[in-house]
C-alpha positions as a Markdown table, in Angstrom:
| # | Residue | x | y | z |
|---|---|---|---|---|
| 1 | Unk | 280.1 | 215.7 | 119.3 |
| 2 | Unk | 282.9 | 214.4 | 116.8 |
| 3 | Unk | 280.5 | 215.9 | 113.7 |
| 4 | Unk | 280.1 | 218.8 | 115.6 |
| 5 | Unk | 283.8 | 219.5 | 115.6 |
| 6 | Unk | 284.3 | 218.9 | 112.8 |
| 7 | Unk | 281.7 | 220.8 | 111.1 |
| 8 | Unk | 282.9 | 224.0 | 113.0 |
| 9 | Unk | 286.0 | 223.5 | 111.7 |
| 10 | Unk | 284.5 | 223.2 | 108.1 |
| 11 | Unk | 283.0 | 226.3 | 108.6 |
| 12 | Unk | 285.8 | 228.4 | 110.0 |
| 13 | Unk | 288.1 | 226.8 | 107.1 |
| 14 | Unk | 285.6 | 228.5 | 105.1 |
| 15 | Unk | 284.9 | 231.5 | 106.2 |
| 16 | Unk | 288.6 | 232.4 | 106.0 |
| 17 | Unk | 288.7 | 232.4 | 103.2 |
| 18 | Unk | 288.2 | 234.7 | 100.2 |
| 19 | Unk | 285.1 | 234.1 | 97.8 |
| 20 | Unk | 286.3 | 233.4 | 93.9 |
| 21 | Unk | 283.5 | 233.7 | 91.2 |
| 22 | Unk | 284.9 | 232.3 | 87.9 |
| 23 | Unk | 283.1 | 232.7 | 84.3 |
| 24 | Unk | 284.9 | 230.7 | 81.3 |
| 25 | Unk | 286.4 | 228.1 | 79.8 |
| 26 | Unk | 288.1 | 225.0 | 82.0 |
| 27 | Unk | 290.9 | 223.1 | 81.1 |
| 28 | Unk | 293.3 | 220.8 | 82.1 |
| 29 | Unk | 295.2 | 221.7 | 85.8 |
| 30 | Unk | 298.3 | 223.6 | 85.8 |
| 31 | Unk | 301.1 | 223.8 | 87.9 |
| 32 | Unk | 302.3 | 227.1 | 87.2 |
| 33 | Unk | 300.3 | 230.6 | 86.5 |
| 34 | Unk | 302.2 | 233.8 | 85.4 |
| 35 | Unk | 301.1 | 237.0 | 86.9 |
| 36 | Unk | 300.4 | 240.3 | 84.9 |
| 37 | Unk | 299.4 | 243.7 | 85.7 |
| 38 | Unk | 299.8 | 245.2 | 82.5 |
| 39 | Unk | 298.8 | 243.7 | 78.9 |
| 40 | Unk | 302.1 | 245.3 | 77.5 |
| 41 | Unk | 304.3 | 242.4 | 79.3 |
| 42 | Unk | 303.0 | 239.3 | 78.0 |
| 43 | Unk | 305.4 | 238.2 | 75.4 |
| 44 | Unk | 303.4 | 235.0 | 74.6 |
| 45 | Unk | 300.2 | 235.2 | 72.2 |
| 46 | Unk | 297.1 | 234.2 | 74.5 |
| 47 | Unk | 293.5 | 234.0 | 74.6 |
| 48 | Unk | 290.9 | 235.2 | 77.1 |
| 49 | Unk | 289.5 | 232.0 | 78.8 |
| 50 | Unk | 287.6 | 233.4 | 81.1 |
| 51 | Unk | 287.1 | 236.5 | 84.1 |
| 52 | Unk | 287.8 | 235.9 | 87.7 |
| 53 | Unk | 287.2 | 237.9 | 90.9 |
| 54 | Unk | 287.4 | 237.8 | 94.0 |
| 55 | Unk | 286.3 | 239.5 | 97.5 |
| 56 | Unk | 286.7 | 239.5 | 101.1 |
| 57 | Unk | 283.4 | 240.4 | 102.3 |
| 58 | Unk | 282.6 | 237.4 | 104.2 |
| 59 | Unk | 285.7 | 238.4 | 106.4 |
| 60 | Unk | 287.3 | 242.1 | 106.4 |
| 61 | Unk | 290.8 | 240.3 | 107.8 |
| 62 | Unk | 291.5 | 238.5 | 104.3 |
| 63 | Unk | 294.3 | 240.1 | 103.1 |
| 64 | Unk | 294.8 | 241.8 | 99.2 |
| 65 | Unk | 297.8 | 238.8 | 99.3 |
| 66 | Unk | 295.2 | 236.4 | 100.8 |
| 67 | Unk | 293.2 | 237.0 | 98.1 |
| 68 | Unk | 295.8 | 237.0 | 95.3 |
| 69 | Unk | 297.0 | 233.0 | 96.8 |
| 70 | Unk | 293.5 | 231.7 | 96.7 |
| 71 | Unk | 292.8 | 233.4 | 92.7 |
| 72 | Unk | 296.4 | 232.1 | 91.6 |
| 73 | Unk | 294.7 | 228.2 | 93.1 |
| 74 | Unk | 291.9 | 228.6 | 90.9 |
| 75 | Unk | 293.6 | 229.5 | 88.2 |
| 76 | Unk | 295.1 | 226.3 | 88.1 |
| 77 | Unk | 292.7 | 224.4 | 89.2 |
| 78 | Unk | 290.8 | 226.0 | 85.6 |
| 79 | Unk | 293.8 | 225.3 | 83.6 |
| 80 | Unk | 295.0 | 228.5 | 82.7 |
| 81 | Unk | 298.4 | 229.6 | 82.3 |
| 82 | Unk | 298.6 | 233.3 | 83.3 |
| 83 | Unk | 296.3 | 235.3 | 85.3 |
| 84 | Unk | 296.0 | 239.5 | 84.1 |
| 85 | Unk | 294.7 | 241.3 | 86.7 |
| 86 | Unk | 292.8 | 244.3 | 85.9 |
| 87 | Unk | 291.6 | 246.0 | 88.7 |
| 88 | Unk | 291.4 | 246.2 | 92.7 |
| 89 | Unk | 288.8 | 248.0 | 94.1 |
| 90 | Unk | 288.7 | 248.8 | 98.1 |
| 91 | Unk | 286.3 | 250.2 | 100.3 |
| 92 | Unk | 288.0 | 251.1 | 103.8 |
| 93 | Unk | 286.9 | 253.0 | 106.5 |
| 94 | Unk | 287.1 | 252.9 | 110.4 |
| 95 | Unk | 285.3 | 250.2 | 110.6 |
| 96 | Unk | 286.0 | 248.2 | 107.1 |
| 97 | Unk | 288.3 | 247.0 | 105.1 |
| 98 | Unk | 286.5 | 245.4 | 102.1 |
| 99 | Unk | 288.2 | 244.4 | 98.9 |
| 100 | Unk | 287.1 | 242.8 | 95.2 |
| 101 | Unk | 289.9 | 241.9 | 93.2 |
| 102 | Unk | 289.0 | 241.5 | 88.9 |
| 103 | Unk | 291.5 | 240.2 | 86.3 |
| 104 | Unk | 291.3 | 237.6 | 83.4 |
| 105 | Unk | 292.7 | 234.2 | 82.8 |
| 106 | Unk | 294.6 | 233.3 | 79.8 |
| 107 | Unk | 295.3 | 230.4 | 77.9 |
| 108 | Unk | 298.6 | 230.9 | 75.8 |
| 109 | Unk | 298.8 | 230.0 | 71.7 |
């Protein structure tokens, strides 16, 4: 009964969470990632280490925020020190409220 339990609660931790696909370089964890909307901003020279996304189709409640939080963990978790994000692309309707988030992660010079 215990594994049960705690299985379920495996799954539901899951589940609530937004799904991250990452293609790129890794590495060393950071502590810190700067956020950019715009290429203009960064100040800092920088390399491309690698594209990130990320949806909410496993669960229409996830949050745009939700799913900023969880990219931001993977970015350090990969090492990088700023994420650029590119693009947001939603698809709501009565019944739906589906979002895919794209940016880049960079690694500054």
């Amino acid at each position: 009964m215990k594994n049960l339990l705690l299985l379920s609660g495996i799954l539901l931790l899951v589940s609530c969470s937004p799904r991250v696909s990452y293609l790129g370089d890794e590495y060393a964890p950071t502590m810190h990632v700067d956020i950019f909307f715009d290429p203009v901003d960064i100040e800092q020279d920088y390399k491309v280490m690698g594209l990130i996304s990320a949806n909410n189709s496993n669960n229409s409640l996830i949050s745009l925020e939700d799913i900023k939080t969880k990219m931001i963990e993977e970015a350090k978790m990969k090492g990088a020190d700023a994420i650029l994000f590119n693009a947001v692309f939603s698809n709501a309707s009565i019944t739906d409220d589906q979002h895919i988030v794209e940016g880049k992660l960079l690694k500054y010079k």
